[in-house]
BAMAR-723135 format. One record per residue (C-alpha): residue number from 1; z negated, x, y negated. Coordinates in steps of 0.02 Angstrom, whole numbers, plus 50000, padded with zeros to 5 digits. Layout:
N
n, Z, X, Y
NUM, Z, X, Y;
...
***
This chain:
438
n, Z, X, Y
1, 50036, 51334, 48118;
2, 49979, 51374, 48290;
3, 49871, 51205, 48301;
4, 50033, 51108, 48233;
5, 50152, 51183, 48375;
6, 50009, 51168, 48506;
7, 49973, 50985, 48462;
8, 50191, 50952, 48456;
9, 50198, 51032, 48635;
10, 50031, 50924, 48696;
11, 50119, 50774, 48640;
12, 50272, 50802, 48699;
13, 50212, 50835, 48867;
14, 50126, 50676, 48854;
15, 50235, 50563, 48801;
16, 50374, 50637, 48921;
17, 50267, 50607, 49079;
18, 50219, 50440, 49024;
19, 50408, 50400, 48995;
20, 50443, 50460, 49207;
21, 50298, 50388, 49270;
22, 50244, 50228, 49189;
23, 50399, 50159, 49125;
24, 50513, 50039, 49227;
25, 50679, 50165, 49251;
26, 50849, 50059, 49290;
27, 51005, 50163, 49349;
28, 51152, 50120, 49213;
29, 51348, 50168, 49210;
30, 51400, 50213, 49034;
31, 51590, 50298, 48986;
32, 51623, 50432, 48862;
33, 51764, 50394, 48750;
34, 51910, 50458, 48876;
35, 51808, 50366, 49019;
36, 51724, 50469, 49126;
37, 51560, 50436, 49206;
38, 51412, 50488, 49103;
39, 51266, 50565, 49233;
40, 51079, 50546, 49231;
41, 51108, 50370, 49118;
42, 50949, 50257, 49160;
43, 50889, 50112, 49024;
44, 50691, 50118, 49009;
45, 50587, 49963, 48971;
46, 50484, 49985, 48805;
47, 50332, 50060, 48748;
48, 50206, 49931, 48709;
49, 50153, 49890, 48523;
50, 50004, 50004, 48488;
51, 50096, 50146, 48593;
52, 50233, 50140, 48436;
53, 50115, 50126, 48294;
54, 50035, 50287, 48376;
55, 50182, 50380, 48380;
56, 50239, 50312, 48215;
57, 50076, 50398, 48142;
58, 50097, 50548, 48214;
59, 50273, 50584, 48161;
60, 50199, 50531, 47983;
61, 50065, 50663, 47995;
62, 50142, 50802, 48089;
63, 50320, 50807, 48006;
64, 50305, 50740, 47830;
65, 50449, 50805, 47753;
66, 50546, 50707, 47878;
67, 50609, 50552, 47856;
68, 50579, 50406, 47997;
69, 50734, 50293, 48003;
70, 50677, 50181, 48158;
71, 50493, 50163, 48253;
72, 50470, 50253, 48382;
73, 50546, 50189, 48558;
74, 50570, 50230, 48736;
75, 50724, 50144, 48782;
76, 50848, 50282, 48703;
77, 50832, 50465, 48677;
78, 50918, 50603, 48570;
79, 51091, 50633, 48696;
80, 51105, 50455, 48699;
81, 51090, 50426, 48492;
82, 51201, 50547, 48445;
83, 51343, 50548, 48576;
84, 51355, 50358, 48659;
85, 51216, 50228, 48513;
86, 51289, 50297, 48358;
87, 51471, 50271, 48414;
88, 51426, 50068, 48440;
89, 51333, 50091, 48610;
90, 51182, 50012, 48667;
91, 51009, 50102, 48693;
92, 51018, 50198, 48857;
93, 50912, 50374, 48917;
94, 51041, 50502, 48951;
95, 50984, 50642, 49051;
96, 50831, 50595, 49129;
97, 50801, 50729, 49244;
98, 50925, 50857, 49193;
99, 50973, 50953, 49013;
100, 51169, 50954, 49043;
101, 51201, 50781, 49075;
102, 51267, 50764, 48882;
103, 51402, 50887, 48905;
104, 51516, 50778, 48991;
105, 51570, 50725, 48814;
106, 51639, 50866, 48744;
107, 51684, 50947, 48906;
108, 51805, 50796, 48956;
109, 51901, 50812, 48784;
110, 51814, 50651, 48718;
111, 51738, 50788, 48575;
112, 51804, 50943, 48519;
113, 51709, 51104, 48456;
114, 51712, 51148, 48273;
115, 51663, 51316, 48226;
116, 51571, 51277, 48092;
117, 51472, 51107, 48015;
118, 51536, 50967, 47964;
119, 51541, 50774, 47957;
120, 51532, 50667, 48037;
121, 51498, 50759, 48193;
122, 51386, 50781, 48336;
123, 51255, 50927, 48348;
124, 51218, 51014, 48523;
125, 51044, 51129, 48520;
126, 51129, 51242, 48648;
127, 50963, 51343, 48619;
128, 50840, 51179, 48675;
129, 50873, 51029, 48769;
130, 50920, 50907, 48611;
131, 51072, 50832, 48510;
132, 51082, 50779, 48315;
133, 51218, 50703, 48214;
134, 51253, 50763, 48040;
135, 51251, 50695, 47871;
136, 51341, 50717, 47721;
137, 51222, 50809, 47662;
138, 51225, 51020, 47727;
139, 51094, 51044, 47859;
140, 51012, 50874, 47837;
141, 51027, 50801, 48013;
142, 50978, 50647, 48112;
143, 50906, 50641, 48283;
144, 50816, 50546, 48397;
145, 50649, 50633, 48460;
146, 50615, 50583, 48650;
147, 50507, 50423, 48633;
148, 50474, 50461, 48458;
149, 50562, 50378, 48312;
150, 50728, 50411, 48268;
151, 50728, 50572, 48114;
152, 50818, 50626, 47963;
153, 50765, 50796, 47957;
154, 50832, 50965, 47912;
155, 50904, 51063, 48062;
156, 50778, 51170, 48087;
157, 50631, 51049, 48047;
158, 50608, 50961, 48225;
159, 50509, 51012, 48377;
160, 50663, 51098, 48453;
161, 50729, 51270, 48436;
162, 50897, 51276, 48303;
163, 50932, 51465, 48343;
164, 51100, 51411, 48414;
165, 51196, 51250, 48359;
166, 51361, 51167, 48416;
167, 51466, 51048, 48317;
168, 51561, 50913, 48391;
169, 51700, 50798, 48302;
170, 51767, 50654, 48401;
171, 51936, 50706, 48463;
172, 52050, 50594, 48370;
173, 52180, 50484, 48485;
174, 52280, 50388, 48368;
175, 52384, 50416, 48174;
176, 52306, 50282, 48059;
177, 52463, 50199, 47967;
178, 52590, 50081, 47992;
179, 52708, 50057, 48127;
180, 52845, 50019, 48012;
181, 52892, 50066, 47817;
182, 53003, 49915, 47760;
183, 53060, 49986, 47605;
184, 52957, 50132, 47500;
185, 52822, 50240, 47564;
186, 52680, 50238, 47678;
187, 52527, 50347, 47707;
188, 52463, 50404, 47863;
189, 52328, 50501, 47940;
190, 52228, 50574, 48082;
191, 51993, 50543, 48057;
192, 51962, 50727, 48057;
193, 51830, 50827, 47984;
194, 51855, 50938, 47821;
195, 51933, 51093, 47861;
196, 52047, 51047, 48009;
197, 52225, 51111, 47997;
198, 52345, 50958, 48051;
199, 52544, 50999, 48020;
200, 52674, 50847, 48027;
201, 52845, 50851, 48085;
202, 52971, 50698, 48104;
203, 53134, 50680, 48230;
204, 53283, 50625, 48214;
205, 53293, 50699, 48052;
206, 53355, 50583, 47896;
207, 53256, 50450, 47907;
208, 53081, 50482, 47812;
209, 53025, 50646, 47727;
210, 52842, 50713, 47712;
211, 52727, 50860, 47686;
212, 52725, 50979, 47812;
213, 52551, 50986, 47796;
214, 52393, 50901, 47746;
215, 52286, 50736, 47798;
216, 52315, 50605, 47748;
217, 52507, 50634, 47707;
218, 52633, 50535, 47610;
219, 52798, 50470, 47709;
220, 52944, 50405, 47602;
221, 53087, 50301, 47659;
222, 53261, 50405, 47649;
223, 53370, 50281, 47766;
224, 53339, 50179, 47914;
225, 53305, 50186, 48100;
226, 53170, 50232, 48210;
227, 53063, 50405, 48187;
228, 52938, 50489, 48292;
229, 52808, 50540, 48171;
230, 52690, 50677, 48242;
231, 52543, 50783, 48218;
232, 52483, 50966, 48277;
233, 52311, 50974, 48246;
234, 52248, 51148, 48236;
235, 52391, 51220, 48322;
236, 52339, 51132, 48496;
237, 52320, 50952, 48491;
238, 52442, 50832, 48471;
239, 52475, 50661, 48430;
240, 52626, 50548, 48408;
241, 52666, 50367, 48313;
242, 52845, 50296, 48312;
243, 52913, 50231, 48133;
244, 53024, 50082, 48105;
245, 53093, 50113, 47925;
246, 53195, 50006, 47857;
247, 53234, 49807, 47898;
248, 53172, 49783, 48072;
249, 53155, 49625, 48181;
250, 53185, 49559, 48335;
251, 53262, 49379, 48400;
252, 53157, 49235, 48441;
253, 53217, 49150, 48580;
254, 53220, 49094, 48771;
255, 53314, 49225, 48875;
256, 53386, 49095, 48991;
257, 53493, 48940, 48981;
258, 53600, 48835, 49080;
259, 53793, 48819, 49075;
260, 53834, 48680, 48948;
261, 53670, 48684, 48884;
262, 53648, 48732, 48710;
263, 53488, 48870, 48643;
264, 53440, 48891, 48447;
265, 53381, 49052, 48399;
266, 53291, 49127, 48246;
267, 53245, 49282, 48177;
268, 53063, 49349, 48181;
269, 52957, 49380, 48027;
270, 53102, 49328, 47872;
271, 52986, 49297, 47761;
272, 52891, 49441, 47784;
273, 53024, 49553, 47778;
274, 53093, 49471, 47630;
275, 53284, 49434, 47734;
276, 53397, 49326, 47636;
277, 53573, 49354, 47733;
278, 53616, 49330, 47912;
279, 53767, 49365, 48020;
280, 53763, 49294, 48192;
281, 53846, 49334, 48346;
282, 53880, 49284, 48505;
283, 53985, 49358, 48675;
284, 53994, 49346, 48856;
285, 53940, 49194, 48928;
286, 53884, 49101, 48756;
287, 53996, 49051, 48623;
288, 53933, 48993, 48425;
289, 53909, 48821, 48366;
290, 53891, 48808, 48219;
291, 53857, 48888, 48072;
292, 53840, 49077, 48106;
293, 53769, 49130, 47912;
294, 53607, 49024, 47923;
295, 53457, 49095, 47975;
296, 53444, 48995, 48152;
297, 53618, 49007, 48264;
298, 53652, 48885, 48403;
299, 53748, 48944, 48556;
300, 53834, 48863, 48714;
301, 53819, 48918, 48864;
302, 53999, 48919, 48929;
303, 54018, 49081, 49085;
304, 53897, 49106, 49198;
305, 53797, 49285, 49192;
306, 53754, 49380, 49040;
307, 53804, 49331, 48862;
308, 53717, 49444, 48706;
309, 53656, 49339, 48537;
310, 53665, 49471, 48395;
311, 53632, 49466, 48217;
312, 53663, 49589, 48079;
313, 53532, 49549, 47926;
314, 53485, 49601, 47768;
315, 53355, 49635, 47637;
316, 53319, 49728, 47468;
317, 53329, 49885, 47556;
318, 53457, 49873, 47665;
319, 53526, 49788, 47827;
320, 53481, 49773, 48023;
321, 53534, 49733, 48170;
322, 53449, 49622, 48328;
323, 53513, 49574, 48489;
324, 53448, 49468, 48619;
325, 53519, 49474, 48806;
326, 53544, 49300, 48884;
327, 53575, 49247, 49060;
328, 53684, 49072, 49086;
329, 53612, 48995, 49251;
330, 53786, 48911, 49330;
331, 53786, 48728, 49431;
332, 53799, 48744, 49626;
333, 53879, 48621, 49718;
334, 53780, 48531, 49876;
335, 53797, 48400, 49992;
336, 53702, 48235, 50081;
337, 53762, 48177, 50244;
338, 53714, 48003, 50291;
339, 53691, 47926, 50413;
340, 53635, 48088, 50524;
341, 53627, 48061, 50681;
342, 53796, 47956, 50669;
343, 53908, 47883, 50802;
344, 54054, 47868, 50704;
345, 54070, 47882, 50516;
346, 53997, 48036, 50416;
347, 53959, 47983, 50225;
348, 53960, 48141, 50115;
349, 53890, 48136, 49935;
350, 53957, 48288, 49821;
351, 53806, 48328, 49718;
352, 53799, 48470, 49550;
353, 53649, 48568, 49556;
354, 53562, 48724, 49472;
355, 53506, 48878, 49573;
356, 53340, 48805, 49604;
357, 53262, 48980, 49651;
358, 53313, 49050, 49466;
359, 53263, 48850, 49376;
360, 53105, 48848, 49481;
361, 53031, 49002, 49385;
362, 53046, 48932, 49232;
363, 52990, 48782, 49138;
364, 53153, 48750, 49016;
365, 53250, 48775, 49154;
366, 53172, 48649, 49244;
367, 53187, 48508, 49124;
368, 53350, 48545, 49065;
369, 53399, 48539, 49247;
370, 53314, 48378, 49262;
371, 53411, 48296, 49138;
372, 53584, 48379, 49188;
373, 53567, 48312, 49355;
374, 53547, 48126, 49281;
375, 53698, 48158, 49187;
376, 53817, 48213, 49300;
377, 53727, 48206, 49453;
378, 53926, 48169, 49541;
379, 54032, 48338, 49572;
380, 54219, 48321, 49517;
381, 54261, 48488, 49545;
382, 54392, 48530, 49694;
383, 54318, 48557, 49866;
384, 54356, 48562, 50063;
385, 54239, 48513, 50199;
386, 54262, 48567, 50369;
387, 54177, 48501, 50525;
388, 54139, 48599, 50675;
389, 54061, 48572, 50850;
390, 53932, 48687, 50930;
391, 54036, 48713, 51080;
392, 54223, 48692, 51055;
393, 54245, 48738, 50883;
394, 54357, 48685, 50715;
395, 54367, 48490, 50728;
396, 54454, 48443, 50563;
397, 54447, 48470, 50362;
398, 54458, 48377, 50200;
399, 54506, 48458, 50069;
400, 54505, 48362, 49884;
401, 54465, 48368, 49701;
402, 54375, 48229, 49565;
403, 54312, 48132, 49733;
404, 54105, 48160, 49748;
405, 54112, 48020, 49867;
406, 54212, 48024, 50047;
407, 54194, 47967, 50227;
408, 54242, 48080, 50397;
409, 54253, 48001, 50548;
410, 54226, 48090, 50715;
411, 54225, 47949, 50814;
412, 54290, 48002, 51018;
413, 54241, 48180, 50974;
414, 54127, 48234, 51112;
415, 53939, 48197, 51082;
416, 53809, 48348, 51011;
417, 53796, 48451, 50875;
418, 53910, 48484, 50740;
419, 53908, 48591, 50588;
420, 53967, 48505, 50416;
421, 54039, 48657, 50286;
422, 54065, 48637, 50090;
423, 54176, 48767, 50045;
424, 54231, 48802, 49851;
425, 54341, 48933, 49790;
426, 54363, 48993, 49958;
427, 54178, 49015, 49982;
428, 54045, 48918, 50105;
429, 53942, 48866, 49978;
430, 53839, 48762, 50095;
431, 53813, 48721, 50286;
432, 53730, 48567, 50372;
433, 53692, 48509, 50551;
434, 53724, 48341, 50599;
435, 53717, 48259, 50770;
436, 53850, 48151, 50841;
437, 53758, 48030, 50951;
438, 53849, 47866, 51071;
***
């Protein structure tokens, strides 16, 4: 036995200076599961081919009653296997020059300490410098040895010391289960370990009922609405899902239209859901057209501002409501002045418009402003236009209705600058600069 743990600690000492010495050592950044900074991380290149056979035979001879899963390699080691490869890493060498540099995974919350085995979980030798996962079977563990191959072994037959062990379970940060019960029951619950106490409670009550305790849990349907489901695991940590149960969807639709433009809207996943009634709705700046019991509803945009779609809906277990805020972009009124300078005559052309900063922005908008402004690219509303000069003021006014198309003249009004206002509903609207020239 002496000679056995003599030739281990020969070997060890070998292979461990050969790993900081000859082997090309690269600097790498790796997270832990809440993502913070794992230290001491370096990737190593590998050992050559006859340097893994080697070790391959001595793990055979030394340790038979182990098994070997891989061969023997230098580019990961036992912190990095169990903690950061197992979880769907890549090889790395964690703690390289230092025995704590594995800690940062349990001691950021990423892991939490069971007090006794389990699985899955991770294994700390808090009496050596080494770290195991477990299996399902009691005691069996696997663990990467250094450079050595990667071990099924039981916990105390490795070359570290087992006195004291620590088990880890990845701290769980979500409740498995659907985000919505349509009509029944659904079952939900937290990846724990065996013998991890996890109590449920629900709010607003009336909605869904469920076990107090127990993982995985049952939730049935009792009416409809939307629930905060949530978890106490162990009396400390805690986790949350909301619940739609019931009939649940939302409106498909664009948000914005223009006034006297029409938008057709639809209701997300019917077929899904199983929805064969519909009861449309529409206030505020958008009035129906239409059919309002179909399952797509076509407004008009009629007030500028906010307008709501709504629609009340139904399926085998019950009914629903959506609503969809819309905003009706109005027309603006501007004007062209022509010719400018003039020495006489000022031509004004009354032209309909859409806020350009709010049509701009978006791509329906746009085109539907596009093709508004071919159609009634004239304004008919009623107006006034006033004329002023830089220096001595109010000139004179027109004020009309249903004309897009009139002629000022300021002919023997003193040469310079004059300022051209469009005024509607009492409002300057828009201003222009013209020049009055001889």
């Amino acid at each position: 036995m002496k000679n056995q743990i003599y030739r281990v600690l020969v070997y060890f000492i070998s292979y461990t200076l050969f790993i900081n010495n000859c082997l090309a050592q690269t600097p790498v950044t790796i997270y832990t599961p809440k993502g913070s900074v794992v230290p001491d991380t370096y990737s190593y290149t590998e050992l050559s081919q006859s340097q893994i056979a080697s070790y391959n035979s001595y793990i055979s001879q030394t340790y038979p009653n182990a098994t070997r899963l891989t061969d023997a390699s230098a580019t990961y080691n036992c912190h990095a296997y169990a903690w950061y490869t197992s979880e769907g890493g890549s090889n790395v060498w964690i703690g390289a020059s230092t025995s704590t540099a594995e800690d940062i995974f349990w001691t950021d919350g990423s892991f939490t300490e069971n007090v006794t085995q389990v699985y899955p979980a991770k294994v700390s030798y808090a009496s050596d410098n080494h770290s195991a996962t477990t299996t399902s079977q009691t005691d069996i563990f696997i663990s990467k040895w250094g450079a050595l191959p990667l071990m099924q072994h039981n916990k105390n037959y490795c070359p570290y010391n087992s006195s004291s062990l620590k088990y880890y379970y990845k701290t769980p940060t979500i409740i498995t289960g659907s985000s919505q019960i349509i009509c029944g029951q659904g079952t939900y619950s937290i990846q724990l370990p065996a013998g991890n106490n996890v109590s449920w409670t629900s709010s607003p009550s009336g909605i869904i009922s469920h076990p107090a305790t127990g993982n995985p849990i049952t939730v049935t349907k009792i009416g409809n609405g939307n629930v905060t489901l949530t978890a106490t695991i162990n009396s400390s940590h805690v986790l949350t899902k909301n619940i739609w149960v019931g009939p649940h969807t939302t409106i498909n639709g664009i948000e914005t239209m223009l006034k006297g433009r029409t938008r057709t809207y639809t209701l997300n996943d019917v077929n899904g859901q199983g929805i064969t009634s519909f009861n449309w709705s529409a206030d505020g700046g958008v009035i129906p057209v239409g059919s309002t019991t179909s399952s797509s509803f076509t407004v008009k945009g009629t007030g500028c501002g906010s307008g709501t779609v709504s629609c009340t809906y139904g399926n085998s277990c019950g009914t629903g409501d959506a609503q969809l805020d819309i905003e009706v972009i109005c027309e603006t009124l501007s004007m062209i002045l022509s010719p400018n300078p003039t020495s006489d005559i000022i031509n004004i052309n009354l032209v309909s418009a859409f806020d350009q900063t709010v049509v701009a922005n978006d791509n329906n908008l746009l085109a539907e402003s596009y093709a508004t402004k071919q159609e009634n690219n004239q304004y008919t509303g009623e107006f006034e236009i006033q004329v002023w000069n830089e220096y001595s003021g109010f000139i004179t006014k027109i004020k009309d209705k249903n004309k897009p198309n009139l002629q000022i003249s300021i002919k023997n009004k003193p040469k310079g600058m004059y300022y051209v206002h469009l005024i509607v509903d009492g409002i300057v609207v828009q201003k222009k600069t013209l020049f009055l020239t001889e």
